[in-house]
N, C-alpha and C positions, 0 to 999 in steps of 0.2 A: 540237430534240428532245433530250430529258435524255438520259444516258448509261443509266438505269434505265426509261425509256419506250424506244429502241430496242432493249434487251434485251427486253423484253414484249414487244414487237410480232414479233423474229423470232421468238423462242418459241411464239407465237399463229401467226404463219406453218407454220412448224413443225406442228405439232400440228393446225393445220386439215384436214381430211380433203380427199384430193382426192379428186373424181370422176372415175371409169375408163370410160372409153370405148372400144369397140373398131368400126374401120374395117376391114374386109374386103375386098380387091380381088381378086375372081376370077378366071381367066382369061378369060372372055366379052371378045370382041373387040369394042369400040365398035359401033354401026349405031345408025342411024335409030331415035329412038322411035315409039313405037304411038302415042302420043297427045299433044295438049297438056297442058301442066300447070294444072289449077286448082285451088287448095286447098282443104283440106275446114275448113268454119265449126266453132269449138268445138262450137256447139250440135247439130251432125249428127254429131260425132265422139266426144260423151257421147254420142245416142243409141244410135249405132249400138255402144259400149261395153254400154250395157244393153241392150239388144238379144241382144247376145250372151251376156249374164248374166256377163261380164267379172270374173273374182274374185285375187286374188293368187296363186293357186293355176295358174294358166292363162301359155302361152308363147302370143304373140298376134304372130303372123307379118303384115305389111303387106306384099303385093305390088305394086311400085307405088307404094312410100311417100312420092315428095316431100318435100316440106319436111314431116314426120315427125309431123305433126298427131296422127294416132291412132296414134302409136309413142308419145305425149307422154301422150296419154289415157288409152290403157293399161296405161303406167309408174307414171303416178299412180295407178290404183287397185292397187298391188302387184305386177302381171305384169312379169313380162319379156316383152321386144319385140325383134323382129329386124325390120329395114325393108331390102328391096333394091329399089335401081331399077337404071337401065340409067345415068343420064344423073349425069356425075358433078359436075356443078354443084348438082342435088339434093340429093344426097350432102352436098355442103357445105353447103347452106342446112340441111340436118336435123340434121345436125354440130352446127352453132350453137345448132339451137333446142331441142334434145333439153339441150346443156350448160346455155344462160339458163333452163330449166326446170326445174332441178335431178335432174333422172333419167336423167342421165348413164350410171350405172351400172347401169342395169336393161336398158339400151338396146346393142342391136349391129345394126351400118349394114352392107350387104354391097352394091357397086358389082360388078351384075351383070345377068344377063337373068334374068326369071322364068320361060323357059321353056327356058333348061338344066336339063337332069338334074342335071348336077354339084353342081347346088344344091339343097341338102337342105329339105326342109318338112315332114320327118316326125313331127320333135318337136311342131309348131303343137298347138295345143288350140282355137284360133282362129285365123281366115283374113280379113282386111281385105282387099278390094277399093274400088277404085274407078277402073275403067275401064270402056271401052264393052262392049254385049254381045257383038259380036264375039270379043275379046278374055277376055273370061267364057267365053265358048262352049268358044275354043281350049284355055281351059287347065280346064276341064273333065274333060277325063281323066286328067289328071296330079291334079287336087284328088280325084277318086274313087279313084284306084290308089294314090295315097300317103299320105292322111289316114288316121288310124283311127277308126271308129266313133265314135261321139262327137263329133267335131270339129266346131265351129259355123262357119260361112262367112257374112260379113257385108258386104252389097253396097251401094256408097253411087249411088242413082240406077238402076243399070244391071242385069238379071238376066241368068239362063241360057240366055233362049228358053224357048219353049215345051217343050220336051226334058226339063226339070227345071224345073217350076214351084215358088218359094218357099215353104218352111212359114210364114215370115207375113213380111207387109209392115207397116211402120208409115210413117207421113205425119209429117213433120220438118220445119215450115217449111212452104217452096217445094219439096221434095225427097220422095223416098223412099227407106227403107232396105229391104232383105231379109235375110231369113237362111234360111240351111238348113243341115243337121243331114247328118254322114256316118251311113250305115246300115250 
């Protein structure tokens, strides 16, 4: 390499933007997860994006995020995304694929429980789930006492129970999504 081609190239280094990523570790003490991991298909993680009416305008919280599928979704249409799980191998595969995606920067990972207090969801505008209804059930009262009005909740497969039946469901595939709406 020329002496003026590695000069361009650190310069280009240089001046490349990097993407900002923030990793959050909470104090939440390791345990057991609630669930196995399966990830959610592009195609159910745009739905469930429109679904939501998902705009640039919107903080689109993943409880439960995994490998960061709809933290990636929602980044792409302009939101910022905050994804916590428990399991911090998660953590790391979301890491990765939030950077390969290039929305690094829209995106904050929190390695934590989602049913600590400590862990704030107030800002959401949006609420990604996908876990069992059990687990929808539990945290039920934490998504009605701390969301504000407004706030869209979007379920991939699994609802509330009968207790809070869905303002709509739509058919995705093999799957179903829900949503509902804080009052």
């Amino acid at each position: 390499m020329t002496r003026i081609a590695s000069v361009l190239l650190v310069a280009l280094l240089i001046a490349a933007p990097v993407a900002a990523q923030t990793v959050i570790e909470s104090n939440t003490p390791l345990r057991d997860r609630d669930v196995i991991f399966v990830p959610t298909r592009e195609a159910v993680a745009t739905a469930m994006m429109k679904l939501a009416g998902v705009t640039a305008d919107d903080v689109v919280y993943d409880l439960g995020c995994g490998d960061g599928a709809l933290l990636i979704a929602a980044a792409r249409l302009g939101a910022r995304a905050v994804g916590i799980d428990i399991d911090p191998q998660r953590i790391k595969e979301a890491t990765e694929k939030v950077r390969e995606a290039g929305v690094a920067d829209r995106v904050t990972l929190i390695r934590g429980d989602i049913f600590d207090p400590s862990i704030e969801i107030r800002e959401a505008t949006v609420v990604t789930l996908y876990l069992l209804q059990s687990l929808n059930q539990k945290l039920m009262p934490r998504l009605k006492a701390e969301l504000r009005p407004g706030t869209r909740i979007v379920s991939h497969a699994f609802t509330m129970g009968d207790s809070w039946p869905p303002d709509r469901t739509e058919q995705v595939d093999s799957t179903r999504v829900h949503l509902w709406t804080i009052r």
